[in-house]
C-alpha positions as CSV (number, residue, x, y, z in Angstrom):
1,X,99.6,121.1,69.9
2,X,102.6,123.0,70.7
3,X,102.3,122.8,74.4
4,X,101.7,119.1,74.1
5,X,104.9,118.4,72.3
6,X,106.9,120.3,74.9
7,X,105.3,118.8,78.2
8,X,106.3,115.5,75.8
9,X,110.0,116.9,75.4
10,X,110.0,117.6,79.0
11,X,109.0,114.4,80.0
12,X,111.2,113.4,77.8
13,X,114.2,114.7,78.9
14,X,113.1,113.6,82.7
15,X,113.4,109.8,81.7
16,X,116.5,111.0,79.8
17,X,118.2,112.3,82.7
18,X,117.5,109.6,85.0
19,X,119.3,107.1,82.3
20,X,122.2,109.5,82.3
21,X,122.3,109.4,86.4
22,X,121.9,105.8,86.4
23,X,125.2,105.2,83.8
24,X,127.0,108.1,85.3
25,X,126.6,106.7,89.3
26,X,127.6,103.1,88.5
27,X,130.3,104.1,86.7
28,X,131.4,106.6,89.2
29,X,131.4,104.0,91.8
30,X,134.9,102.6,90.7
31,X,136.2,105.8,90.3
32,X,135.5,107.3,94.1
33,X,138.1,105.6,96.2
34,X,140.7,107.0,93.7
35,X,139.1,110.3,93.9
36,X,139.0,110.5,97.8
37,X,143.6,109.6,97.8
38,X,143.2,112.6,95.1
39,X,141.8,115.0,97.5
40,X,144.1,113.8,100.4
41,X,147.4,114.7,98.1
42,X,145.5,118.0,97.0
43,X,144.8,119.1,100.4
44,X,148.2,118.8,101.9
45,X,149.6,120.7,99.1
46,X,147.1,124.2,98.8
47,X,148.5,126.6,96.6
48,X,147.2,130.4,96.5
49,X,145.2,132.0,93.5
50,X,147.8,132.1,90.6
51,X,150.2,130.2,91.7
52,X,148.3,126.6,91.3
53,X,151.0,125.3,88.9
54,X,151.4,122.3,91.1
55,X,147.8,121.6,91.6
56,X,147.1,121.7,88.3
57,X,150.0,119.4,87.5
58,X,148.4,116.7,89.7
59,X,145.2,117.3,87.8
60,X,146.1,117.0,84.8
61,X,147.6,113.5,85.2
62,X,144.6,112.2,86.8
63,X,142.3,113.3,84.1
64,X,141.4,110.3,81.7
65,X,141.8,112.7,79.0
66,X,144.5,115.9,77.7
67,X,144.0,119.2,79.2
68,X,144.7,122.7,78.1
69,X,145.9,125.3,80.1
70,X,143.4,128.3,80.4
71,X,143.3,131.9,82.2
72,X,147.0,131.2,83.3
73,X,147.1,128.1,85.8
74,X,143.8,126.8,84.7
75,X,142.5,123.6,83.1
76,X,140.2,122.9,80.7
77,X,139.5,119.4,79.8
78,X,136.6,117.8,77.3
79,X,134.9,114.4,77.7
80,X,132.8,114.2,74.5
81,X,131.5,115.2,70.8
82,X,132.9,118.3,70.3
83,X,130.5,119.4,67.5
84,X,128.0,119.9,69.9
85,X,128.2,122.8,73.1
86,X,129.5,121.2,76.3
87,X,128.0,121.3,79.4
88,X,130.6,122.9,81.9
89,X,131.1,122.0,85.4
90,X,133.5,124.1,87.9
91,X,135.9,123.3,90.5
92,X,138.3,125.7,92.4
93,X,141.7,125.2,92.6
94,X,143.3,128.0,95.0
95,X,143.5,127.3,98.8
96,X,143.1,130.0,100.9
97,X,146.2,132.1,102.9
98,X,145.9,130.3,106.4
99,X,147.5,128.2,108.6
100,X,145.5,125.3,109.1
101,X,145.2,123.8,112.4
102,X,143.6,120.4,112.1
103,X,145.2,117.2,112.9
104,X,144.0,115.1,109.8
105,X,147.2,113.2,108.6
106,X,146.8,114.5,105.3
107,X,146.5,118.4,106.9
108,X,148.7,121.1,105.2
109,X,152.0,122.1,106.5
110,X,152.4,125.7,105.2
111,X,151.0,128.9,105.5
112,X,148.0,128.0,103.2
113,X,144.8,125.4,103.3
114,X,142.0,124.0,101.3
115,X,139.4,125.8,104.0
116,X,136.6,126.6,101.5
117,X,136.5,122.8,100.4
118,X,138.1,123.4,97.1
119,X,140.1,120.1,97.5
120,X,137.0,118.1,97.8
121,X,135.4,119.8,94.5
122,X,138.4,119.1,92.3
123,X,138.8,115.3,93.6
124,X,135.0,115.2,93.0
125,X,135.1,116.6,89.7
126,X,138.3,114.6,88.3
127,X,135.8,111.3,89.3
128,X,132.4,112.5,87.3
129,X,135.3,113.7,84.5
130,X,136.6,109.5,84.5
131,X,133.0,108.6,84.8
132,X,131.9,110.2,81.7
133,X,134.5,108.9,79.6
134,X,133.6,105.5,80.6
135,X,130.4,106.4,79.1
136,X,132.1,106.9,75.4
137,X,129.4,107.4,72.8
138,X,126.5,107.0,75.4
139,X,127.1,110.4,76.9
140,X,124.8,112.7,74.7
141,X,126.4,115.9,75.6
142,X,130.2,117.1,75.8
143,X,131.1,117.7,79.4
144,X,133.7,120.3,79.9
145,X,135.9,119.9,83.0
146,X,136.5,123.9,83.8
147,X,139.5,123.8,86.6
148,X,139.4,127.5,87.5
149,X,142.3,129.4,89.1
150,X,141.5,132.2,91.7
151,X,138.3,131.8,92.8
152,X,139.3,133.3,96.5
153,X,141.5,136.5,95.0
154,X,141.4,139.4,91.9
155,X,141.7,139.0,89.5
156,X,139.0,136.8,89.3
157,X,139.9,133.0,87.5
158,X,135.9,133.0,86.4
159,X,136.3,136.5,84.9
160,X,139.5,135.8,83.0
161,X,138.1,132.3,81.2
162,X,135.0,134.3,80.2
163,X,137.4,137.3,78.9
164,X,139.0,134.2,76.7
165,X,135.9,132.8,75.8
166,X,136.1,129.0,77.5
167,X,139.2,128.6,74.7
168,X,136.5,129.0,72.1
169,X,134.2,127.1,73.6
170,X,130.4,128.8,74.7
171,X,128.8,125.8,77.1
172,X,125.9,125.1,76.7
173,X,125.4,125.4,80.9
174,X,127.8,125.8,83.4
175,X,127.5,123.9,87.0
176,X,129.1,123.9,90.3
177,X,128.9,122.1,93.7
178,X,129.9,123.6,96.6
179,X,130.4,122.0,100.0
180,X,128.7,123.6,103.1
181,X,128.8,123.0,106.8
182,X,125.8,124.4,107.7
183,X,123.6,122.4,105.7
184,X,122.3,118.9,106.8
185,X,124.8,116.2,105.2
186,X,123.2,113.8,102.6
187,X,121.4,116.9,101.6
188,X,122.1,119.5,99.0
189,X,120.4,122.8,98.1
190,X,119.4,123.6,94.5
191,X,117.5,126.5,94.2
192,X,116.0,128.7,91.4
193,X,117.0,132.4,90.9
194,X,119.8,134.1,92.5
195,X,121.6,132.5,95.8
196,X,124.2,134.3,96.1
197,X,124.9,138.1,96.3
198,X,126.9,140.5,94.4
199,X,130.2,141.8,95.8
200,X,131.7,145.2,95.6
201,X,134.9,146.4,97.7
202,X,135.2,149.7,99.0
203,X,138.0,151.7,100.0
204,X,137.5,154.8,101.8
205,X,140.0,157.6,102.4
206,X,139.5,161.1,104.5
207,X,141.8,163.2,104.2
208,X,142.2,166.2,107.0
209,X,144.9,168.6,107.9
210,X,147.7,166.9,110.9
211,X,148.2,168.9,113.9
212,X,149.4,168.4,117.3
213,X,147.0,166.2,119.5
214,X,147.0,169.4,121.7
215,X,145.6,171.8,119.3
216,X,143.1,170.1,117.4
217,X,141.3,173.7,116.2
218,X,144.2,174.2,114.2
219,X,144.2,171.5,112.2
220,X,141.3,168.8,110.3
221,X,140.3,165.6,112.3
222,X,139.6,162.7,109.6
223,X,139.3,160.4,112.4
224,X,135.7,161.3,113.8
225,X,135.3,161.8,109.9
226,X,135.6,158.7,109.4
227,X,134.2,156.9,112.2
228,X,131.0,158.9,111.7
229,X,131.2,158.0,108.0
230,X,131.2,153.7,108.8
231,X,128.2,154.2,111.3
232,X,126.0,156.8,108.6
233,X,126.6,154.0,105.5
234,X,125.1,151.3,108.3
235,X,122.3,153.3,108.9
236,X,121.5,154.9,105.2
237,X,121.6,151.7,103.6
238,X,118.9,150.7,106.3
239,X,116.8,154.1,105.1
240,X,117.5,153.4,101.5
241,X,116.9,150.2,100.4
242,X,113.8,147.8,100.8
243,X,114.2,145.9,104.2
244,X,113.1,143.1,102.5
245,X,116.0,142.9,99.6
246,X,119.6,141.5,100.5
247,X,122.0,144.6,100.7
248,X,124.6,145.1,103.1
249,X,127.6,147.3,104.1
250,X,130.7,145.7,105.8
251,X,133.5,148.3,107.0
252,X,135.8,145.7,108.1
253,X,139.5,147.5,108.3
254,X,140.1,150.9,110.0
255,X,143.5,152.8,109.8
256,X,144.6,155.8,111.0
257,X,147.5,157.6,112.3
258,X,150.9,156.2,114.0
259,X,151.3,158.7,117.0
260,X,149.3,159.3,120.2
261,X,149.7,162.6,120.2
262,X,149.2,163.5,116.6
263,X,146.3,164.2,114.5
264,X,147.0,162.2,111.3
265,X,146.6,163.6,107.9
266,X,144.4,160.8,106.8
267,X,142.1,158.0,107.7
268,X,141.5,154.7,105.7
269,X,138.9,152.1,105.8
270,X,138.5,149.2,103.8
271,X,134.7,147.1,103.2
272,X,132.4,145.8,100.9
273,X,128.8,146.0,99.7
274,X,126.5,143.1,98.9
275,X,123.4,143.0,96.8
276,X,120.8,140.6,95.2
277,X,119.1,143.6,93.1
278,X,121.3,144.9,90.3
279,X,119.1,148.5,91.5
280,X,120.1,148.0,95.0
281,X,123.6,147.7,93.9
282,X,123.8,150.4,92.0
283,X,122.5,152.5,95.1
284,X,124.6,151.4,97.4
285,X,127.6,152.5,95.2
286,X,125.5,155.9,95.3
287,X,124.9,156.0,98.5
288,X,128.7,155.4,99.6
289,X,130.3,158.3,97.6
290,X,127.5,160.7,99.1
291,X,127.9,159.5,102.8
292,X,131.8,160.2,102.3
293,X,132.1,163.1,100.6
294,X,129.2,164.6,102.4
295,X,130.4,163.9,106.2
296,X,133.6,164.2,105.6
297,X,132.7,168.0,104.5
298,X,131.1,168.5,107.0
299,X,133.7,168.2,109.2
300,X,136.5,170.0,107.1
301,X,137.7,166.9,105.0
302,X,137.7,165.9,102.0
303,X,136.5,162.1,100.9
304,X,137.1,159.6,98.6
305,X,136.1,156.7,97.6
306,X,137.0,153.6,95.5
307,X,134.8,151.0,94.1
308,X,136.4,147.6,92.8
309,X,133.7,146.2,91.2
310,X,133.2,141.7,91.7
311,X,131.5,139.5,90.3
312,X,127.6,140.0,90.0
313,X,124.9,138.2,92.0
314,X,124.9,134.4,91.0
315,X,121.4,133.5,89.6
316,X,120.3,129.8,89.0
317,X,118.7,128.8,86.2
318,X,115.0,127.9,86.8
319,X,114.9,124.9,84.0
320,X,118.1,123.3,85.2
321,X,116.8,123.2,88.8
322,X,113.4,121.7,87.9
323,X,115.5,119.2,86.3
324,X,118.3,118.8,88.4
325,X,115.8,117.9,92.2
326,X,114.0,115.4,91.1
327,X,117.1,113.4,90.2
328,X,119.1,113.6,93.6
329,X,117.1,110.7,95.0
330,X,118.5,108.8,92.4
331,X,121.7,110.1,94.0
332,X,121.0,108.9,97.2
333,X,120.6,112.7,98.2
334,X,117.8,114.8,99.2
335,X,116.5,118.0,98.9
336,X,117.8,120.6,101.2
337,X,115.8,123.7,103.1
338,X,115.7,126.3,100.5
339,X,119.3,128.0,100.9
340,X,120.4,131.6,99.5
341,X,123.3,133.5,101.0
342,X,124.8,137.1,101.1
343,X,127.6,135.6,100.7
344,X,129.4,135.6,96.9
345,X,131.2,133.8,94.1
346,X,133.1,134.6,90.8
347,X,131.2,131.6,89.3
348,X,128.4,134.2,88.7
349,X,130.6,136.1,85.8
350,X,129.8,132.4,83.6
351,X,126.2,133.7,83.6
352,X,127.7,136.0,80.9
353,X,127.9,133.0,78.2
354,X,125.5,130.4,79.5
355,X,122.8,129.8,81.7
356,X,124.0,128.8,85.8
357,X,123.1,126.2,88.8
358,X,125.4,126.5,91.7
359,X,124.3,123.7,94.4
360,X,125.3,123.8,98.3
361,X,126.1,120.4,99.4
362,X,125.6,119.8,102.8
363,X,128.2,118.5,105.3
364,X,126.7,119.1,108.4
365,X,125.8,115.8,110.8
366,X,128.5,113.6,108.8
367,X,130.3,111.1,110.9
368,X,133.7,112.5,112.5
369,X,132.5,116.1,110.8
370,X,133.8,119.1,113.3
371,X,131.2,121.9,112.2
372,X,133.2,125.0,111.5
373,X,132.5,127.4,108.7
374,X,134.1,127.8,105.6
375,X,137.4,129.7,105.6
376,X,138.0,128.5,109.6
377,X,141.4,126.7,109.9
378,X,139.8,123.9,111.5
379,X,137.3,123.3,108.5
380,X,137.9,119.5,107.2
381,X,135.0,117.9,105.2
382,X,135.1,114.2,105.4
383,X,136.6,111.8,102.7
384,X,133.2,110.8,102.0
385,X,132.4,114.2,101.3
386,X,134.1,113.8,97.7
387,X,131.1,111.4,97.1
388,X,128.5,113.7,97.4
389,X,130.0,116.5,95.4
390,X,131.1,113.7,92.7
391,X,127.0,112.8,93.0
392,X,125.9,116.0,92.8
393,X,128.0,117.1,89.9
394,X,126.9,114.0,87.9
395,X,123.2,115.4,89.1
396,X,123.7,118.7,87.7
397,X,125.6,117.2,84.5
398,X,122.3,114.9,84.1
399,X,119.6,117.6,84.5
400,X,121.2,120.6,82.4
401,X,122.2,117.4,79.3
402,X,118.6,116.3,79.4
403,X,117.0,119.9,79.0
404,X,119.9,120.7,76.4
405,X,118.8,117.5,74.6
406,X,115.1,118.4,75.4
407,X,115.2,122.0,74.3
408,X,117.0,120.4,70.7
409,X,114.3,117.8,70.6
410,X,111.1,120.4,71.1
411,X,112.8,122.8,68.5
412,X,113.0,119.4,65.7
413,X,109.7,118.9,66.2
């Protein structure tokens, strides 16, 4: 009898969703071409990660409703009931420290750019944010518009709402669409479990005894330290760690030295590590500090290292994805190719207060596109782009309200 009523609450909250969809999409509609000037006047003026002041500004008086500032430059805003928990959905609002070389009219002048498509999620969400208070009483959950600071620098904006607790708020979900140019436009990826890796940066120092280039017995080399230390963490972590789990090592910037004919006291590098497994993490932090310390030893050094831990590995909820792909027909979206990344995202740090869904949204194939990939200077997702995130959000919104509103339903009866 139980498992009756919730296949009927599931079903349930299907049709539910699908009504949602419906009310949110037609009311979106008058909302887009708005949303789409939005992103233009947002693109041309990127500002870096805690210093979105004007960004936020523009936001704010574009938002149907009053915002509150959150984790320094961020917005929240609430569309809604508040006596019941909101369903949150994200949007960045840092650009990136680049000079972007496009020749869009609208294309940023200064030493920073929207390249990560950041632009295009705000305009997107400030439409589904208009949409839903078009709705009024109809919309059965509280959405929370989260505009988070810093998503591309430390500290993290997702970390620092958490650490503040969503200005008392604890959502019931939180959602995010991200654009991607490798993935086929009018399609979007929703997958179950974790898509994303963690993220870990390493700093790595050796320090040796300086000596004259000439007379290299008398003194301690850090530099053949070092360079055997970057190729030993390549090849342990392959020795170490299941072949088929995502972990990697990136030693990305070497340092040493500022004379040819001297033997420095020290050598630097700078990297990270990525993981899906919260074990696999774990060993590649213990595998780091032995490979340093050990080869650098071995040659006469001594080695340090320096973990900065990120943000976990960003896992999507299995209910709100079930929910969530059967609605983006509705959307005039389908399905994309399963999708799941090494790369990584501070969204994962909301997992600590509510359940996630993250969704790639595909730009590939659109008209006028130039595929480049995210953080080039010559990334520029099309206008119409703003639709499909504004879509998918309203998608997300839709599935993760109608299991909220399920899950309440099955628990009455």
């Amino acid at each position: 009898m139980a498992r009756s009523t919730e296949a009927g609450a599931r079903g349930g909250a299907g049709a539910a969703g699908e009504a949602l969809l419906a009310e949110l999409l037609a009311a979106l509609q008058d909302e887009l071409p708005d949303a789409r000037e939005l992103r233009r006047r947002l693109h041309a003026r990127p500002e870096l990660a805690h210093a979105e002041r004007e960004t936020a500004a523009t936001i704010s008086t574009a938002l149907p409703v009053a915002a509150e500032s959150a984790a320094g430059t961020g917005l929240l805003a609430q569309v809604g009931d508040g006596g019941a928990a909101p369903v949150a959905v994200r949007a960045e609002l840092d650009g990136l420290p680049l000079q972007e070389r496009t020749d869009a009219s609208f294309a940023a002048r200064q030493d920073a750019m929207h390249a990560c498509g950041h632009d295009v999620h705000m305009a997107g969400l400030v439409a589904l944010t208009r949409a839903a208070h078009r709705l009024g009483e109809r919309l059965p959950v509280p959405l929370l518009a989260v505009f988070q600071p810093s998503e591309e620098a430390y500290p993290s904006g997702a970390k620092m709402l958490v650490e503040e607790g969503f200005g008392g708020r604890r959502p019931a979900a939180v959602l995010g669409a991200h654009v991607h140019p490798e993935l086929p436009w009018r399609t979007v990826a929703i997958d179950p479990g974790i898509v994303n890796s963690s993220f870990d940066a390493i700093e790595i120092v050796v320090e040796g005894s300086p000596t004259h280039g000439a007379y290299p017995h008398l003194g301690a080399d850090p530099v053949p330290a070092l360079s055997e230390i970057v190729l030993a963490l390549h090849a342990r972590v392959g020795r170490a760690i299941d072949p088929v789990h995502v972990a990697s090592v990136t030693i990305s910037r070497l340092q040493a030295g500022s004379s040819d004919n001297v033997i420095p006291a020290r050598a630097q590098a700078r990297g990270a590590l990525r993981a899906y497994r919260r074990e696999d993490r774990e060993t590649l932090r213990r595998i780091a500090s032995e490979v340093v310390t050990g080869v650098a030893a071995a040659h006469g050094c001594r080695g340090f290292v320096e973990l900065t831990a990120g943000e976990p590995a960003l896992c999507n909820d299995e209910a709100i994805v079930a929910a969530a792909r059967p609605l983006l027909a509705g959307a005039a979206l389908a399905c994309a190719p399963e999708w799941r990344t090494a790369g990584s995202d501070d969204f994962a740090f909301f997992g600590e207060l509510a359940p996630l869904t993250m969704a790639f949204v595909g730009l590939d194939g659109a008209e006028g596109f130039l595929r480049r990939p995210l953080h080039h200077p010559e990334l520029l997702p099309p206008d119409e782009a703003v639709d499909a995130v504004a879509r998918t959000q309203a998608v997300l919104y839709a599935a993760a309200a109608s299991c909220s509103s399920g899950t309440a339903a099955a628990a009455r009866s």
